[in-house]
N, C-alpha and C positions, 0 to 999 in steps of 0.2 A: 512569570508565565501569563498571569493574568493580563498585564499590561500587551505583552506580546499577543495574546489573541484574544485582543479584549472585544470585537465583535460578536464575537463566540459568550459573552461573559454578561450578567446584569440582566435586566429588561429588555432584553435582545428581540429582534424583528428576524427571524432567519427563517428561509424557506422550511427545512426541515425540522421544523415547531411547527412552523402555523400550516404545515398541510399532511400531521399525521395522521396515518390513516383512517384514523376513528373520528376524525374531524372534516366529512366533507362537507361544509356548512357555506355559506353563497361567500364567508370573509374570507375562508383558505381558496377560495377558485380566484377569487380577486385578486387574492397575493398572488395566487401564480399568473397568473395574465400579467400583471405589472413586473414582476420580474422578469417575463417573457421579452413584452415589451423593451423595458429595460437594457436588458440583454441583448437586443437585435440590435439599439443604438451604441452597445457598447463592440461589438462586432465590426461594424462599417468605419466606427474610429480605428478598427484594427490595431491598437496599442496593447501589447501585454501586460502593463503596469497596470492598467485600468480593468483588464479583463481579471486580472487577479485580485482586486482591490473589487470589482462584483462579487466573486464567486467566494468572497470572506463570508457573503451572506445567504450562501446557497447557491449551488446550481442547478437552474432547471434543467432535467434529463433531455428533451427537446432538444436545447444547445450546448450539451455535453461538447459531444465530437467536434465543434467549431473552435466552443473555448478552448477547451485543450489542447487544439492544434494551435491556436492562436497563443498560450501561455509558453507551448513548449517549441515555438517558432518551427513548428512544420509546415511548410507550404507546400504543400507536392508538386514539383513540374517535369519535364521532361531526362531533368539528371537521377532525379531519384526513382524513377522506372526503369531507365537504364541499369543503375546500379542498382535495384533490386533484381531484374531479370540476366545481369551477368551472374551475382552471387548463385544464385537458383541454378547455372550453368555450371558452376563450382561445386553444387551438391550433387551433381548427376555426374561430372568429371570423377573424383573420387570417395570413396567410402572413410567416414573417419571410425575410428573406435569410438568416441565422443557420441557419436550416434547413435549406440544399441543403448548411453546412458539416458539420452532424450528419450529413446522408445521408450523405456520402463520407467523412467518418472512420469511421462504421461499417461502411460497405461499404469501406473500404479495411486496416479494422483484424480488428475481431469475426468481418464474413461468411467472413473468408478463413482464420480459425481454429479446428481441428479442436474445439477446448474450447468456441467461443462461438457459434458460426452458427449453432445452434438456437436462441440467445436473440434471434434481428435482430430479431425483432418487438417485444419486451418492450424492447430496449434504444431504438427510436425511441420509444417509448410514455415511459420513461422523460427521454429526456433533450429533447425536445421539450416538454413540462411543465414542467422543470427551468429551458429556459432563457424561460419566463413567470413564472417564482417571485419575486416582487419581495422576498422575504423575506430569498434570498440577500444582497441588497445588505449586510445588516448585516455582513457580515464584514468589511467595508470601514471598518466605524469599530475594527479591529484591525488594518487592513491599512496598508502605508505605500503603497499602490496607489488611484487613484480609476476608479471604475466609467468606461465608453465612453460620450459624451453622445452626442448627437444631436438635430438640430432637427426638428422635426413638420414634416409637410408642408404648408404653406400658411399657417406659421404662425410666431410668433417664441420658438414654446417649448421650451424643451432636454427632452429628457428622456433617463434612462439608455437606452442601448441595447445589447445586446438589454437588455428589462426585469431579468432575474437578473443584470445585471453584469458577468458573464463570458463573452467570447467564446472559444470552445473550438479547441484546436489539435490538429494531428495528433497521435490517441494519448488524445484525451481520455474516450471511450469505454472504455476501459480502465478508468476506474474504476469504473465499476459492472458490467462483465461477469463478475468473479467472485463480486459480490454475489449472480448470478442463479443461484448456487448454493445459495444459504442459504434464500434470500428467493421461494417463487412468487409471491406475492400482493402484484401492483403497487403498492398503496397503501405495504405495511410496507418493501419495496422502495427505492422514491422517498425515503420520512421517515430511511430507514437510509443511503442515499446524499446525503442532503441532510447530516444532522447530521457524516458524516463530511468533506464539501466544506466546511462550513463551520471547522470544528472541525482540520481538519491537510491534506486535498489539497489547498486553496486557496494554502497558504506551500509546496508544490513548485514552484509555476511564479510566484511575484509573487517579483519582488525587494523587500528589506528587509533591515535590521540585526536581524532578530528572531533567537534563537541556533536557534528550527526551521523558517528560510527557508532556500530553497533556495544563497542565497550558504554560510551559517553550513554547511550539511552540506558542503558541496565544498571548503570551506575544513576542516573535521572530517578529509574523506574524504583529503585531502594531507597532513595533518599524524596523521593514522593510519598511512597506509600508510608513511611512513615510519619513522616509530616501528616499527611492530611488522614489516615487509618493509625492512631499509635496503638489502639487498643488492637487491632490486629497486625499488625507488625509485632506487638510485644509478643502475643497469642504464638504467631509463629515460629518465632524463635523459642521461646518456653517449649516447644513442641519440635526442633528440630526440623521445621517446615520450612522450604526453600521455593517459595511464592515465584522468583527468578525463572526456578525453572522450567514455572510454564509458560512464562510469563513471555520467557525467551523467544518461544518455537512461532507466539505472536507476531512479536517486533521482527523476526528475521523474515516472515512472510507477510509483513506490510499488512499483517489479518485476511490478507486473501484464504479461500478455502476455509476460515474460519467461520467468516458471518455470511448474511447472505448479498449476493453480488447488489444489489442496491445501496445497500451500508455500505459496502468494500469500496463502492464508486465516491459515495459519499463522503468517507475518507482519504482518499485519493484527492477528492475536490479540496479538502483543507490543507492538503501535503503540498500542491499545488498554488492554493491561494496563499499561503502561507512562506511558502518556499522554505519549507523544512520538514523533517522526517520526527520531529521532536513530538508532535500533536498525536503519533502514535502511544506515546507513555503513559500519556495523561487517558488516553484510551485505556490502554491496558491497567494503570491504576483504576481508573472508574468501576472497570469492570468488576475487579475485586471489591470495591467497596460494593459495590450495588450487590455483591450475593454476601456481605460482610454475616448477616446473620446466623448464615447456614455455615460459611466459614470457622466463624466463632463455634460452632459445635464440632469441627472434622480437628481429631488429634493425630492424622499421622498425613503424609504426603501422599499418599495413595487415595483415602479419602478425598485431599484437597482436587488431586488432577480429577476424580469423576467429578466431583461439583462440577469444574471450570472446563468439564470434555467436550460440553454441549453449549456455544455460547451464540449458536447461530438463531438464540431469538433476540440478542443485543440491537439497540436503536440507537446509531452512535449520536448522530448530533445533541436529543437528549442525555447522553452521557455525559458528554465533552459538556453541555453547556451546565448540569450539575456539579461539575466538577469544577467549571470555572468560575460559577457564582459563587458570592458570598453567602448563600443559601446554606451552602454544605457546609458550614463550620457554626453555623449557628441548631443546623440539626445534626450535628456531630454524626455527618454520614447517611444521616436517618434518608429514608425513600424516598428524595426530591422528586427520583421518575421511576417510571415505571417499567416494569421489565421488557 
């Protein structure tokens, strides 16, 4: 892993070091203008490999929305307005059951979140389209998962239900409420939350032998935390504690809703740069090491979850990059960073 995101790793230069917040000093304004810079020449080359191969070292918020679109090859033109305002035509055509599940995971997730509840309206606009997008279904010819059938009414025909193939569970919402950060304009929005469901949210919640489904990270996230936390991995187990199980509700929501939407993006930006969903584990292990000492005092699971209930003062990049130095093994965990 370290080789894999070795950017991330060592005496690292990465935007989200050198301009945390307690640091606004004339050298972190510097970094970010040069990355800015940076970044505008790596735009007009318009190549994704390069735009990804930037943003290993940080993305400036400024050119969030362009890399992104640029990494996840949305171009917006004239067919995908189309096809956003026919789908939109297909939600006013008919009512789905599927729909009262959207209302209540976003009134029961976004509305009730200081970060998201001015997006409620953008986020039913959004994922009510979503789930009419029969386009989604292709995911499913990489998925070891088959779309929900359903037979028509009065009739002997199966067809996928809802039409996008996915029915959403609680928490699904999450994944685009911190896109409603980058993204005002529904269209680029929708195309920028489609290509990323189809492309890595979709292997958080299907099971499969794929090495970035959600089995493959939890089995990662076990065989992490032991390796680099033995003394609490053993702690755990002596105690019947199943670290997993919070560890889970994490990885399946990509940490959205958990931290705050600037880390969520920031995370995102490595899932991205990276082209894999794996940079999540190594999150969710950090996590646990960095309250390792309070850990070390909770003996039963109930304990453990309050500890880790409240984790939305996390600063991932300092995480990830304690996690990736060789720092951490020589302080056996000890506080490389800061909470």
């Amino acid at each position: 892993m370290r080789l894999q995101f070795e950017e991330m790793a060592g005496n690292m230069d990465h935007l989200g070091l050198n301009i945390l917040s307690f640091s606004h000093s004339d050298s972190s304004e510097q970094c970010l203008k040069e990355r800015v810079s940076l970044g505008k020449h790596v735009l007009e080359a318009n190549q994704a490999s390069l735009a990804r191969e930037f943003c290993k070292k940080g993305c400036p918020a400024t050119l969030r929305a362009d890399l992104w679109s640029l990494i996840l090859g949305v171009d917006i033109c004239g067919a995908h307005k189309l096809n956003f305002k026919h789908l939109k035509s297909c939600v006013f055509q008919h009512d789905l059951l599927i729909d009262k599940l959207i209302f209540k995971d976003i009134h029961l997730t976004a509305s009730n979140d200081d970060q998201y509840f001015v997006f409620e309206d953008l986020l039913y606009q959004i994922l009510l389209v979503f789930s009419r997008d029969t386009s989604v279904t292709t995911h499913f010819d990489v998925s070891s998962a088959n779309p929900p059938k359903a037979v028509m009414r009065g009739t002997h025909t199966t067809v996928t239900y809802p039409p996008n193939g996915v029915i959403p569970f609680h928490g699904f919402s999450m994944y685009v409420a911190p896109l409603c950060y980058i993204y005002e304009d529904p269209i680029t929005l929708y195309h920028i939350f489609r290509e990323l469901y189809v492309r890595y949210f979709f292997r958080l919640h299907n099971l499969s032998s794929h090495p970035q489904g959600i089995l493959s990270l939890a089995l990662s996230f076990e065989t992490l935390l032991d390796e680099v936390e033995p003394q609490l991995a053993y702690h755990f187990s002596a105690h019947d504690i199943y670290p997993l199980k919070i560890a889970i509700k994490w990885i399946i929501k990509a940490f959205s809703g958990c931290l705050a939407t600037d880390q969520i993006l920031q995370l995102w930006d490595c899932i991205l740069a990276y082209d894999t969903t794996e940079i999540i584990v190594i999150l969710a292990v950090g996590i646990m090491s960095l309250r390792k000492p309070i850990l070390l005092q909770a003996e039963n699971q109930a304990t453990v979850e309050n500890i880790l209930a409240d984790i939305s003062g996390v600063k991932v990049i300092p995480v990830l990059h304690g996690m990736l130095s060789n720092a951490h093994h020589h302080h056996h965990g000890g506080n490389t960073f800061s909470r």
